[in-house]
Biopython code that builds the backbone (N, CA, C, O; Angstrom):
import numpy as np
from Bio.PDB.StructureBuilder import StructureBuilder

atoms = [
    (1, "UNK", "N", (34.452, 255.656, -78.785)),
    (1, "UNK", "CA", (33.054, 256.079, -78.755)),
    (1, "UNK", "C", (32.146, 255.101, -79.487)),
    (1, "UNK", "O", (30.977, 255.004, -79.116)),
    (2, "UNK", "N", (32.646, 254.298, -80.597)),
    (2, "UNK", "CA", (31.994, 253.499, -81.242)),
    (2, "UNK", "C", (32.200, 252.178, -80.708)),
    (2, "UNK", "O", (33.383, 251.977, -80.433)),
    (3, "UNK", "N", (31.214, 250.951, -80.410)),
    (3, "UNK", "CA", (31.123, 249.926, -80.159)),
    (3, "UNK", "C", (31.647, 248.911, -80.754)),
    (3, "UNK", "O", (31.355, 248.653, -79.586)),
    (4, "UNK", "N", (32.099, 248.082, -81.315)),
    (4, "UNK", "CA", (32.638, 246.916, -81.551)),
    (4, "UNK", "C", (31.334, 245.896, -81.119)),
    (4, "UNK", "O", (31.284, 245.574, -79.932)),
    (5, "UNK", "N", (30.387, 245.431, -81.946)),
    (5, "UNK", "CA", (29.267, 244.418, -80.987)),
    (5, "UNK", "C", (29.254, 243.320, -82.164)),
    (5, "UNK", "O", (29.307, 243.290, -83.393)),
    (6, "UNK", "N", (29.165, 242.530, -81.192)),
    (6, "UNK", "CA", (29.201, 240.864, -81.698)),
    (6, "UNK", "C", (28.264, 240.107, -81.227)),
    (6, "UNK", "O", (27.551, 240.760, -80.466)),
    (7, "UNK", "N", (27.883, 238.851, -81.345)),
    (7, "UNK", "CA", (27.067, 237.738, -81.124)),
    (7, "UNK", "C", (27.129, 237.285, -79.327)),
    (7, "UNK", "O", (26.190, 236.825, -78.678)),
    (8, "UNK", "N", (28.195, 237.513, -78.945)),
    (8, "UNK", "CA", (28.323, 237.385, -77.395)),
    (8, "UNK", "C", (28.028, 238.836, -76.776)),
    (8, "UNK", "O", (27.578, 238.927, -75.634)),
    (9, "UNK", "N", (28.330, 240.117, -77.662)),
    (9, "UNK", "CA", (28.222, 241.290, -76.509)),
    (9, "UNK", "C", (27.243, 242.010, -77.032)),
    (9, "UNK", "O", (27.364, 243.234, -76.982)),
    (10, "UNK", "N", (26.001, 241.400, -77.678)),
    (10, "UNK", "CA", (24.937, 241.905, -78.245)),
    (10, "UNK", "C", (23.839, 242.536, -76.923)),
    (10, "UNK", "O", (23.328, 243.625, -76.663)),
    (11, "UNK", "N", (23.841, 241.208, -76.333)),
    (11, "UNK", "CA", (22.630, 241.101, -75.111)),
    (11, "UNK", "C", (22.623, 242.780, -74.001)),
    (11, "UNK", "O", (21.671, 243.529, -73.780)),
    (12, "UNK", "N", (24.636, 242.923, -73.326)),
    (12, "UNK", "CA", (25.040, 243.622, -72.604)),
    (12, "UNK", "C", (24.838, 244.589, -73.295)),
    (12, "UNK", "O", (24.236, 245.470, -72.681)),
    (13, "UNK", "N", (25.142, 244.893, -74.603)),
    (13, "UNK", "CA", (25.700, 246.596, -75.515)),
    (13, "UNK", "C", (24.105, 247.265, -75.917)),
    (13, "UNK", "O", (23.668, 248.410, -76.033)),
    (14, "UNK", "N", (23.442, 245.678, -76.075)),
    (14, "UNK", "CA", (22.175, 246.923, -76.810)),
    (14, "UNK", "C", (21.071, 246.355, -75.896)),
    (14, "UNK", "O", (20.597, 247.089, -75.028)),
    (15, "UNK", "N", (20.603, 244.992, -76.053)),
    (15, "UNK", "CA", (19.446, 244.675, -75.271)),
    (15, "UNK", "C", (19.648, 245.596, -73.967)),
    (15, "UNK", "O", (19.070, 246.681, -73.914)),
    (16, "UNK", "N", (20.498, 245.144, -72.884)),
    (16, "UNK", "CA", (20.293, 245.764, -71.688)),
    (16, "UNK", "C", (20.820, 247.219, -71.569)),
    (16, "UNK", "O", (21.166, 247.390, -70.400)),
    (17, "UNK", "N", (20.997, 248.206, -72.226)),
    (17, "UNK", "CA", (21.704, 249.276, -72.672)),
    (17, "UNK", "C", (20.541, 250.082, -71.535)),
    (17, "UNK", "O", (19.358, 249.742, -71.499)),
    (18, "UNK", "N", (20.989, 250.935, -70.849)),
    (18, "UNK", "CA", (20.562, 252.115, -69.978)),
    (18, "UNK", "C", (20.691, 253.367, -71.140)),
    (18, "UNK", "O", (20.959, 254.460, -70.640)),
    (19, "UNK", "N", (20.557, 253.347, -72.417)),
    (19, "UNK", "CA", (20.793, 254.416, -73.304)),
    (19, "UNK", "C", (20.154, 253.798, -74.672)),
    (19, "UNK", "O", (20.087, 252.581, -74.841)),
    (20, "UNK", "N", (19.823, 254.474, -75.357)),
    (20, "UNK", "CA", (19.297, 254.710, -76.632)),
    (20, "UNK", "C", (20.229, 253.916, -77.536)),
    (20, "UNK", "O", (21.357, 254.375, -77.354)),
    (21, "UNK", "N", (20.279, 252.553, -78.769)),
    (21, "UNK", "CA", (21.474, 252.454, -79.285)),
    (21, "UNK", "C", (21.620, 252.438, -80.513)),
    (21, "UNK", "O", (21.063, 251.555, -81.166)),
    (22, "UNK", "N", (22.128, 253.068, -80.913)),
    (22, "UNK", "CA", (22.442, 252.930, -82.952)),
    (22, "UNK", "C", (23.376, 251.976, -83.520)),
    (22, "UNK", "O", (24.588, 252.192, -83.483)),
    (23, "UNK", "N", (22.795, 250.756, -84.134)),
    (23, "UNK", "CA", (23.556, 249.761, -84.826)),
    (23, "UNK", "C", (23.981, 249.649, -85.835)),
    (23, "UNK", "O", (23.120, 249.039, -86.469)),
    (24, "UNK", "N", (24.759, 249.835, -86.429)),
    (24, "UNK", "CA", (25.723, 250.298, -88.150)),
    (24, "UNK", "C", (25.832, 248.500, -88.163)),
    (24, "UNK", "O", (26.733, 247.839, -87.647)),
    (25, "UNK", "N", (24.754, 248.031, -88.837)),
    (25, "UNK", "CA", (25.380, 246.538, -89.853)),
    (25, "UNK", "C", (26.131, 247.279, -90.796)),
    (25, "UNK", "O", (25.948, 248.376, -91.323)),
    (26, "UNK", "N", (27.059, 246.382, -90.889)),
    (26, "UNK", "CA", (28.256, 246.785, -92.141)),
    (26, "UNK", "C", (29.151, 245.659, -92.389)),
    (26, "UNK", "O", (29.179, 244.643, -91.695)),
    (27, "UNK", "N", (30.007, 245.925, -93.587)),
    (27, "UNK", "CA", (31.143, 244.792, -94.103)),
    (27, "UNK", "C", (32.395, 245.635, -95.062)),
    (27, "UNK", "O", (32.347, 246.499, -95.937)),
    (28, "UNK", "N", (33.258, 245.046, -94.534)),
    (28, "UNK", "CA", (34.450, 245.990, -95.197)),
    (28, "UNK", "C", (33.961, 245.975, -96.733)),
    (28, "UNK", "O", (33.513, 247.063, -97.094)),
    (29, "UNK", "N", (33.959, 245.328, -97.353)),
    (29, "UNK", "CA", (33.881, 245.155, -98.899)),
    (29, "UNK", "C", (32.777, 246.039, -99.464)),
    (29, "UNK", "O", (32.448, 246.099, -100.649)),
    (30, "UNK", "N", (32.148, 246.851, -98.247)),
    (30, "UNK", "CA", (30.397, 247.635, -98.890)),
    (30, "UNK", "C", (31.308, 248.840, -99.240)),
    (30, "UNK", "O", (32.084, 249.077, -98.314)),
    (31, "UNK", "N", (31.438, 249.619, -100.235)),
    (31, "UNK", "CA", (31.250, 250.988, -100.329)),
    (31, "UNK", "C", (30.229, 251.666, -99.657)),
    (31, "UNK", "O", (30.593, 252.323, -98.681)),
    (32, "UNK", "N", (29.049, 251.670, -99.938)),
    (32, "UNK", "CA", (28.362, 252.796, -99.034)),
    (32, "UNK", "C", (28.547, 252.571, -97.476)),
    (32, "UNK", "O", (28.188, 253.448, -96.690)),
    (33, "UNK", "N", (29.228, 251.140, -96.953)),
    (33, "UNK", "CA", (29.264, 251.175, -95.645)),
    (33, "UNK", "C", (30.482, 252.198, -95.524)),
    (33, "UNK", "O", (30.446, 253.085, -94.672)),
    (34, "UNK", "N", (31.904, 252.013, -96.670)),
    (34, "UNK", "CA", (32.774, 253.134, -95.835)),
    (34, "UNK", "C", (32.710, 254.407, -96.204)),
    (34, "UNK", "O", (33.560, 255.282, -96.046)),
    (35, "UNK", "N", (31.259, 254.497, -96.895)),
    (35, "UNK", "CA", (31.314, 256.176, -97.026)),
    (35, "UNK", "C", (30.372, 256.321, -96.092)),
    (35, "UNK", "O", (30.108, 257.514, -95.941)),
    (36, "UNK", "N", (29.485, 255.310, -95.102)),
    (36, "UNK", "CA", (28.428, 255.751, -94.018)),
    (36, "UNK", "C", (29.575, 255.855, -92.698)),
    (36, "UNK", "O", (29.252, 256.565, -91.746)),
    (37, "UNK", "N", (30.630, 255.287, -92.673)),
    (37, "UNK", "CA", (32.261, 255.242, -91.458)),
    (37, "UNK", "C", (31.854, 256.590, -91.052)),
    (37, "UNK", "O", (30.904, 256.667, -90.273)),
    (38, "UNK", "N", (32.443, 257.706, -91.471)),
    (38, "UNK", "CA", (32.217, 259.483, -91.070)),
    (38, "UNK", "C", (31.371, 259.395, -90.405)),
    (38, "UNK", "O", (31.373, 259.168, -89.195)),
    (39, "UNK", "N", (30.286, 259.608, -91.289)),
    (39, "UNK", "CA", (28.828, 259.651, -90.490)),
    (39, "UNK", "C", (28.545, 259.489, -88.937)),
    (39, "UNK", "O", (28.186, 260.340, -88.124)),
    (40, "UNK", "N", (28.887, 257.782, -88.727)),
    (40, "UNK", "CA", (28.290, 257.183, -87.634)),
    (40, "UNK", "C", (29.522, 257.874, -86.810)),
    (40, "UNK", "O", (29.149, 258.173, -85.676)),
    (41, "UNK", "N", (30.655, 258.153, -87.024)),
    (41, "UNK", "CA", (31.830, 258.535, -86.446)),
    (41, "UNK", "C", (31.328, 260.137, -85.652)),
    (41, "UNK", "O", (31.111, 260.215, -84.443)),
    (42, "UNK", "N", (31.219, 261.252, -86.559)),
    (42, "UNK", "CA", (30.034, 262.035, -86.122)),
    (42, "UNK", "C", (29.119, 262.262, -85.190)),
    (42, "UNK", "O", (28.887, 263.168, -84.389)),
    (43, "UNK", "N", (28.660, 261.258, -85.467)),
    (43, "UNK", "CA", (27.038, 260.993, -84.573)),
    (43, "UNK", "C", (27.683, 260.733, -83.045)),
    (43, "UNK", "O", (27.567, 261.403, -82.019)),
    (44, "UNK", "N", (28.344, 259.600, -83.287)),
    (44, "UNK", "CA", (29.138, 259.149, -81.750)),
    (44, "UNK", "C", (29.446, 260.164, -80.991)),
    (44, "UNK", "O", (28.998, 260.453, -79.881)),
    (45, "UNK", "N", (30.547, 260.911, -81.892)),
    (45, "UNK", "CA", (31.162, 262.413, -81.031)),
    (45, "UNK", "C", (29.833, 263.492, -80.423)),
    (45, "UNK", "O", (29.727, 264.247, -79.456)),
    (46, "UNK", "N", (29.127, 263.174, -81.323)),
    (46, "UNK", "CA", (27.383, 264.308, -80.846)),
    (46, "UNK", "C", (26.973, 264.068, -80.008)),
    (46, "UNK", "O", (26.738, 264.856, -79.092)),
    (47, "UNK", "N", (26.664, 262.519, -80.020)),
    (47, "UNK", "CA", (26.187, 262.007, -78.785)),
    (47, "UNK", "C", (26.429, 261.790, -78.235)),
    (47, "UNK", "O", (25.423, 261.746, -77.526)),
    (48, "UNK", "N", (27.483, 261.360, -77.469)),
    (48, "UNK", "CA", (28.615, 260.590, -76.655)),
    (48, "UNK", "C", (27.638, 261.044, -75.428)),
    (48, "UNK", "O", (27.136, 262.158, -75.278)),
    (49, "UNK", "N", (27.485, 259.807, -74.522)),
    (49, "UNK", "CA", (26.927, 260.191, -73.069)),
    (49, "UNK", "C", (25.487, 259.842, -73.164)),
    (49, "UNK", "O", (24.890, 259.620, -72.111)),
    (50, "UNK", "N", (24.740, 259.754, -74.503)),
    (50, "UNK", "CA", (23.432, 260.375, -74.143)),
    (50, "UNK", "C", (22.952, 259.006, -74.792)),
    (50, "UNK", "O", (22.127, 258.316, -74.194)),
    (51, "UNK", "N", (23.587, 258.535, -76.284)),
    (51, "UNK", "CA", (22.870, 257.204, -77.201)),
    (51, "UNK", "C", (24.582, 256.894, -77.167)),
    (51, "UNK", "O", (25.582, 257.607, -77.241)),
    (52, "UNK", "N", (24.275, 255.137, -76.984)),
    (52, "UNK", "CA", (25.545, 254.167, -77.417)),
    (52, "UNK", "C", (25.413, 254.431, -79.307)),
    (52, "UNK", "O", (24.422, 254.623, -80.010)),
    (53, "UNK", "N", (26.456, 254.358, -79.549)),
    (53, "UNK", "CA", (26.262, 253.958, -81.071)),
    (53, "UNK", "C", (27.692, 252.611, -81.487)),
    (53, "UNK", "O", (28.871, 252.885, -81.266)),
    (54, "UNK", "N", (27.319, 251.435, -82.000)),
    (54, "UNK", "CA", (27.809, 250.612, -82.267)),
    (54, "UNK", "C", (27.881, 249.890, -83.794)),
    (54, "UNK", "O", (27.173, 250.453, -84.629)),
    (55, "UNK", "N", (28.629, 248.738, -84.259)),
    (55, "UNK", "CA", (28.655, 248.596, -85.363)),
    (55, "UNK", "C", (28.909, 247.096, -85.426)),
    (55, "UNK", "O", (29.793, 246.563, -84.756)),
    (56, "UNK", "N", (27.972, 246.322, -86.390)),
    (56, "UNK", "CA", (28.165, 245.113, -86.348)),
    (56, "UNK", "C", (28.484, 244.539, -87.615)),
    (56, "UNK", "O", (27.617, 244.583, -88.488)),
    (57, "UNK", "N", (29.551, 244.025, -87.852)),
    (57, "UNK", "CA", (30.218, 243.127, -89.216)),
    (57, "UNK", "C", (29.305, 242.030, -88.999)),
    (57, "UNK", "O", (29.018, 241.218, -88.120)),
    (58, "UNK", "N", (28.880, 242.434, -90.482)),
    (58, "UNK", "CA", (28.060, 241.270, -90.718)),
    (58, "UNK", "C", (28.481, 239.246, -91.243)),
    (58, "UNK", "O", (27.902, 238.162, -91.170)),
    (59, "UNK", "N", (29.982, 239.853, -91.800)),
    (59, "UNK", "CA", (30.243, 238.716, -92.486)),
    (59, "UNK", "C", (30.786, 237.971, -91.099)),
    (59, "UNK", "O", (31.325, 236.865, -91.129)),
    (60, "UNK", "N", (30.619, 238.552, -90.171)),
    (60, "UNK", "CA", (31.582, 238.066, -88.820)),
    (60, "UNK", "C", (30.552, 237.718, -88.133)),
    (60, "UNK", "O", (30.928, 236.813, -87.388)),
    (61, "UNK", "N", (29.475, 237.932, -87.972)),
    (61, "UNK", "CA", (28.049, 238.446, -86.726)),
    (61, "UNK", "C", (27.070, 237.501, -87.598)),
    (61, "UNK", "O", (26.042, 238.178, -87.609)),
    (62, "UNK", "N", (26.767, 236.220, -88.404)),
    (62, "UNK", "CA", (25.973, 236.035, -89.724)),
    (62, "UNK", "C", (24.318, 235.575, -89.011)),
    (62, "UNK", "O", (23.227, 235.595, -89.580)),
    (63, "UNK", "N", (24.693, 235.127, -87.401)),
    (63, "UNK", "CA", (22.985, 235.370, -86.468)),
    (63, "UNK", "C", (22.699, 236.423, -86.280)),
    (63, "UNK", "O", (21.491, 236.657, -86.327)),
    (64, "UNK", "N", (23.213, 237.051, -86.115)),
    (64, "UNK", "CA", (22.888, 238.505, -85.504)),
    (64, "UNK", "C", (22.055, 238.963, -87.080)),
    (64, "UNK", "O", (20.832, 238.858, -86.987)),
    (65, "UNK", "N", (22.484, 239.370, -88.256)),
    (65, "UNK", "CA", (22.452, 239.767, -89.400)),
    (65, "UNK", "C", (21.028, 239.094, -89.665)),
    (65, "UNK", "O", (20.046, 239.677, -90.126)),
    (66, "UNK", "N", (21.111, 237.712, -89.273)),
    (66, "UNK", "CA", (19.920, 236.934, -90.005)),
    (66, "UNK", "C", (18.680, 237.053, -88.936)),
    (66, "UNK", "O", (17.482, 236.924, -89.185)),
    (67, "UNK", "N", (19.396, 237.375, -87.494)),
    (67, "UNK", "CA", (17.931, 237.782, -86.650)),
    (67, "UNK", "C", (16.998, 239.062, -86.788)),
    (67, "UNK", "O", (15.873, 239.343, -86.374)),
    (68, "UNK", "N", (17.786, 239.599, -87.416)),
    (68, "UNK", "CA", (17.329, 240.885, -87.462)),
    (68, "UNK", "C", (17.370, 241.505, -89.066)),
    (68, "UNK", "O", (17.495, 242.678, -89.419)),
    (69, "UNK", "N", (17.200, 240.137, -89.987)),
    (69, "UNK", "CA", (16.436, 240.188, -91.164)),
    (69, "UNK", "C", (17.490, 240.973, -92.644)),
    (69, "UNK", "O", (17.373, 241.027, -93.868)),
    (70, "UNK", "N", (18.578, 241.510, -91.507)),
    (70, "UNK", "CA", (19.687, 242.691, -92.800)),
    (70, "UNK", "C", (19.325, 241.755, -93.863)),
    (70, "UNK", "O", (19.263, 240.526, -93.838)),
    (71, "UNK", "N", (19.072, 242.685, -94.910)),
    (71, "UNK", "CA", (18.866, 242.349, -96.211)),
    (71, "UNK", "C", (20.180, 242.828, -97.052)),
    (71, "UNK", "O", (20.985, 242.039, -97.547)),
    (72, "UNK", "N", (20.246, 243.963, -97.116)),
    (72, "UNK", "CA", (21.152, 245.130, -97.457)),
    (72, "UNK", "C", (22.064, 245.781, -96.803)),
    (72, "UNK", "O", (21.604, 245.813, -95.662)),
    (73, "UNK", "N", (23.309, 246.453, -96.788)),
    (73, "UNK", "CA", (23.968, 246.992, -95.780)),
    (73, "UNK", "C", (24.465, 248.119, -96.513)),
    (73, "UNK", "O", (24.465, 247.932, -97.730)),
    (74, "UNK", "N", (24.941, 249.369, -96.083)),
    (74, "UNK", "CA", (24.813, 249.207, -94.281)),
    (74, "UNK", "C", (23.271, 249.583, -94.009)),
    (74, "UNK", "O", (22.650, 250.519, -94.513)),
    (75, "UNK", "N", (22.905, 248.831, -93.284)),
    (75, "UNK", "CA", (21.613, 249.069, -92.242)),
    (75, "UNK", "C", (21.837, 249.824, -90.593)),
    (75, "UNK", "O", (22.541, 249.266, -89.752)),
    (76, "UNK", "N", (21.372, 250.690, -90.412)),
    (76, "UNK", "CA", (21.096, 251.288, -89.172)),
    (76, "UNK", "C", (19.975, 250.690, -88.756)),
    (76, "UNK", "O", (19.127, 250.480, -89.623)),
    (77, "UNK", "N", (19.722, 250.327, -87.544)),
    (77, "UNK", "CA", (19.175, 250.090, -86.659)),
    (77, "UNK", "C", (18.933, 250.688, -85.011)),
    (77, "UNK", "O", (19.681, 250.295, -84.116)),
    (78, "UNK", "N", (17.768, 251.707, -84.725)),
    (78, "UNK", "CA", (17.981, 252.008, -83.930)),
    (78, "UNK", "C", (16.935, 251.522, -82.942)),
    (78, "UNK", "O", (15.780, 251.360, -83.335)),
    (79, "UNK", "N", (17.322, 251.247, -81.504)),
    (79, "UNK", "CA", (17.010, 250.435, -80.468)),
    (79, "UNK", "C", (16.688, 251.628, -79.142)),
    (79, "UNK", "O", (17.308, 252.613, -78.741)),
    (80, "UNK", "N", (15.344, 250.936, -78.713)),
    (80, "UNK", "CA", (15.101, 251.906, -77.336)),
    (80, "UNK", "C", (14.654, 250.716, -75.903)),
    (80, "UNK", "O", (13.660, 250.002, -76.032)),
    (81, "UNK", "N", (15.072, 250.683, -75.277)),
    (81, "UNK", "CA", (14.460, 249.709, -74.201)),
    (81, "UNK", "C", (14.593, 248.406, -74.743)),
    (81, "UNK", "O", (13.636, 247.653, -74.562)),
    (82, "UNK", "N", (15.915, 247.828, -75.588)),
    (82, "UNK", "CA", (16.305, 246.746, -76.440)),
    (82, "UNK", "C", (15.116, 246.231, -77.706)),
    (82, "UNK", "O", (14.801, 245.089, -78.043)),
    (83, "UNK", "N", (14.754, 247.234, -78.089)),
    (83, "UNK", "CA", (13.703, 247.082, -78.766)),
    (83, "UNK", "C", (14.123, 247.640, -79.902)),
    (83, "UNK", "O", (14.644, 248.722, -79.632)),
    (84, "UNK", "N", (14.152, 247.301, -81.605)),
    (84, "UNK", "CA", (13.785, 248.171, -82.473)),
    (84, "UNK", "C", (12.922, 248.689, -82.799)),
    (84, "UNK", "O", (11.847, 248.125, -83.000)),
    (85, "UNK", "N", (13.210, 250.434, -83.016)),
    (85, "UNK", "CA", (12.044, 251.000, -83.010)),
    (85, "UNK", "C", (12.576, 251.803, -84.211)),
    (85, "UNK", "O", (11.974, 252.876, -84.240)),
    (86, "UNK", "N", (13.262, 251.726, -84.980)),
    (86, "UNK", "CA", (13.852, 252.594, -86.549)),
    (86, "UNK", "C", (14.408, 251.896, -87.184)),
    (86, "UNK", "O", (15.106, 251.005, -86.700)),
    (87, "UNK", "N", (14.308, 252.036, -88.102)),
    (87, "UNK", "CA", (15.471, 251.641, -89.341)),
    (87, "UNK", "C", (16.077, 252.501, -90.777)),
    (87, "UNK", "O", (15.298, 253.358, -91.194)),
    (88, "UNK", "N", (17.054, 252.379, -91.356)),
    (88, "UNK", "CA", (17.520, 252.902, -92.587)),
    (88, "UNK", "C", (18.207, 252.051, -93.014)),
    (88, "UNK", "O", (18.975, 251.338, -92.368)),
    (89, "UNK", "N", (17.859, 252.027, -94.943)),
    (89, "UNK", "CA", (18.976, 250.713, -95.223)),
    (89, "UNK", "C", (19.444, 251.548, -95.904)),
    (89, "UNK", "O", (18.742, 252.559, -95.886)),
    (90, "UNK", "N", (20.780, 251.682, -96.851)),
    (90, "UNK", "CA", (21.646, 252.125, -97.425)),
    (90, "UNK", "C", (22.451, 253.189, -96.791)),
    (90, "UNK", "O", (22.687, 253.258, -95.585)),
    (91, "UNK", "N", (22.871, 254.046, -97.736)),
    (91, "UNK", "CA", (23.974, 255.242, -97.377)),
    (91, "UNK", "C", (22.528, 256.058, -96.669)),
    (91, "UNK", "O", (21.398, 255.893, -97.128)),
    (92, "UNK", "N", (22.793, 256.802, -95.669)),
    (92, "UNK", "CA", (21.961, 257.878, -94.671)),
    (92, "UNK", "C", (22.823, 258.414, -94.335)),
    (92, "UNK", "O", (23.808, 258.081, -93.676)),
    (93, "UNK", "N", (22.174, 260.253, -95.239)),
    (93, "UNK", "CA", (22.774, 261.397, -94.804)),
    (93, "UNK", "C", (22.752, 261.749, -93.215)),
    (93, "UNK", "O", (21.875, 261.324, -92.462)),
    (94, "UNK", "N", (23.927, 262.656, -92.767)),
    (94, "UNK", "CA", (23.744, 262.871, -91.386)),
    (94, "UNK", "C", (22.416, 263.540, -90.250)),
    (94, "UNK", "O", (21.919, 263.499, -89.125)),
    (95, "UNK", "N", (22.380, 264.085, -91.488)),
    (95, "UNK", "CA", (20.594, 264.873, -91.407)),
    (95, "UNK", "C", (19.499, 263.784, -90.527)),
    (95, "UNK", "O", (18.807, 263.843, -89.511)),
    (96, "UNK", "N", (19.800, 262.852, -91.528)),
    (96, "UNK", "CA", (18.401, 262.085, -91.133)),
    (96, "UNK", "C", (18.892, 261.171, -90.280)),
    (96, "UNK", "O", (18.017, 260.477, -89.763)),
    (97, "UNK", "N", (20.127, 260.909, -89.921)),
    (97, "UNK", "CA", (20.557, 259.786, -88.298)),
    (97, "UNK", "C", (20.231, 260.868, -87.456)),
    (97, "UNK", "O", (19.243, 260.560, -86.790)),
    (98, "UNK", "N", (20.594, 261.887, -87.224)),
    (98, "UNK", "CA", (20.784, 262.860, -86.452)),
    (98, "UNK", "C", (18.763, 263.172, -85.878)),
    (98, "UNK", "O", (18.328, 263.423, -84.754)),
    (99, "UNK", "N", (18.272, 263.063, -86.744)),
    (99, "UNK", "CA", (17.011, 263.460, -86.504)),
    (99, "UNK", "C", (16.177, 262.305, -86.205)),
    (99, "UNK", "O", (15.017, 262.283, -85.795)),
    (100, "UNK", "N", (17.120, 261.170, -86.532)),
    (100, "UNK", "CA", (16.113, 259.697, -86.163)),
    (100, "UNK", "C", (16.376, 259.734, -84.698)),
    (100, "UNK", "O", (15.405, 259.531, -83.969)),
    (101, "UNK", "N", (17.917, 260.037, -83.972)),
    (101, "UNK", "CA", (18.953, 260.070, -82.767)),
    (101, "UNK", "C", (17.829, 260.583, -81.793)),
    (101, "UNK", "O", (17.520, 260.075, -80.715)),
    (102, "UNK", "N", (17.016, 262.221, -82.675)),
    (102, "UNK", "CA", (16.420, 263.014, -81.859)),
    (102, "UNK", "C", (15.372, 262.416, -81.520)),
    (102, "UNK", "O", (15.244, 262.413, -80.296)),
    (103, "UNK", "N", (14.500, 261.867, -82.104)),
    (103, "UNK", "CA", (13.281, 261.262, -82.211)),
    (103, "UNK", "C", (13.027, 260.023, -80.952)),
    (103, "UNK", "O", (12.027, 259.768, -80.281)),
    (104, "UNK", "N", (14.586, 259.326, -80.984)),
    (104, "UNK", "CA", (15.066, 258.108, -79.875)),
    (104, "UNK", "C", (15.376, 259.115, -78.797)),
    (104, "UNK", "O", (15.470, 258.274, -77.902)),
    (105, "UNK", "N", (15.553, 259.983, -78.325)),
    (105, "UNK", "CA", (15.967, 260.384, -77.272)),
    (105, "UNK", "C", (14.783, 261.128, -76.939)),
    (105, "UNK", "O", (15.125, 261.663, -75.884)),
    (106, "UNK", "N", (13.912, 261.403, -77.113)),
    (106, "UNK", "CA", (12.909, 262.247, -77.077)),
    (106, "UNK", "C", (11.271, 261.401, -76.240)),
    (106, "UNK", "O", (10.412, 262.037, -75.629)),
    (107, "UNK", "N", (11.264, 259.968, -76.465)),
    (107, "UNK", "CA", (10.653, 259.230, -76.328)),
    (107, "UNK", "C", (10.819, 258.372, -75.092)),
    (107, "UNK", "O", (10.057, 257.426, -74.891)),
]
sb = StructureBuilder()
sb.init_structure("model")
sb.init_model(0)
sb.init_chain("A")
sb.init_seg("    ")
for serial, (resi, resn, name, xyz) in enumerate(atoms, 1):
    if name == "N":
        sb.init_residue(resn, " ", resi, " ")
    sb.init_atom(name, np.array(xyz, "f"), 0.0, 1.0, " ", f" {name:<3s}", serial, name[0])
structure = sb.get_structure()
């Protein structure tokens, strides 16, 4: 349910995405990234069908990270018509992905 997106399958997974997409920047070594893991894990199963949700290693992805400015991780990033149109940087309770999710699907 969760994406695997990289520097080559960026364009296909999110730019041209027929769906809503949620991007988890992350890096093994973050704590709050593996206490945000559940979370986005969650969200996927909620949504499945309706928003892609994907996850990009940053220490692996370091254009991707720097195009799109990650300062901090984990960063969510959420995308509509390959566009960012949300963001959250740090740990984000499920509450508030869930209601950003609604906000992207709604529009």
């Amino acid at each position: 349910m969760i994406v695997e997106i990289n520097e080559k399958t960026f364009e296909n997974e999110v730019t041209r995405s027929d769906q809503p997409v949620v991007v988890d920047f992350w890096a093994e070594w973050c704590g709050p990234c593996r206490s945000m893991a559940p979370v986005i894990q969650q969200v996927a199963a909620e949504f499945a069908g309706r928003v892609k949700v994907g996850k990009v290693n940053v220490d692996q992805n370091q254009a991707l990270t720097a195009r799109f400015g990650i300062k901090g991780i984990p960063t969510l990033l959420f995308f509509r018509d390959g566009q960012v149109v949300d963001q959250e940087v740090g740990f984000t309770p499920r509450g508030v992905v869930v209601e950003k999710i609604n906000a992207l699907l709604k529009k």
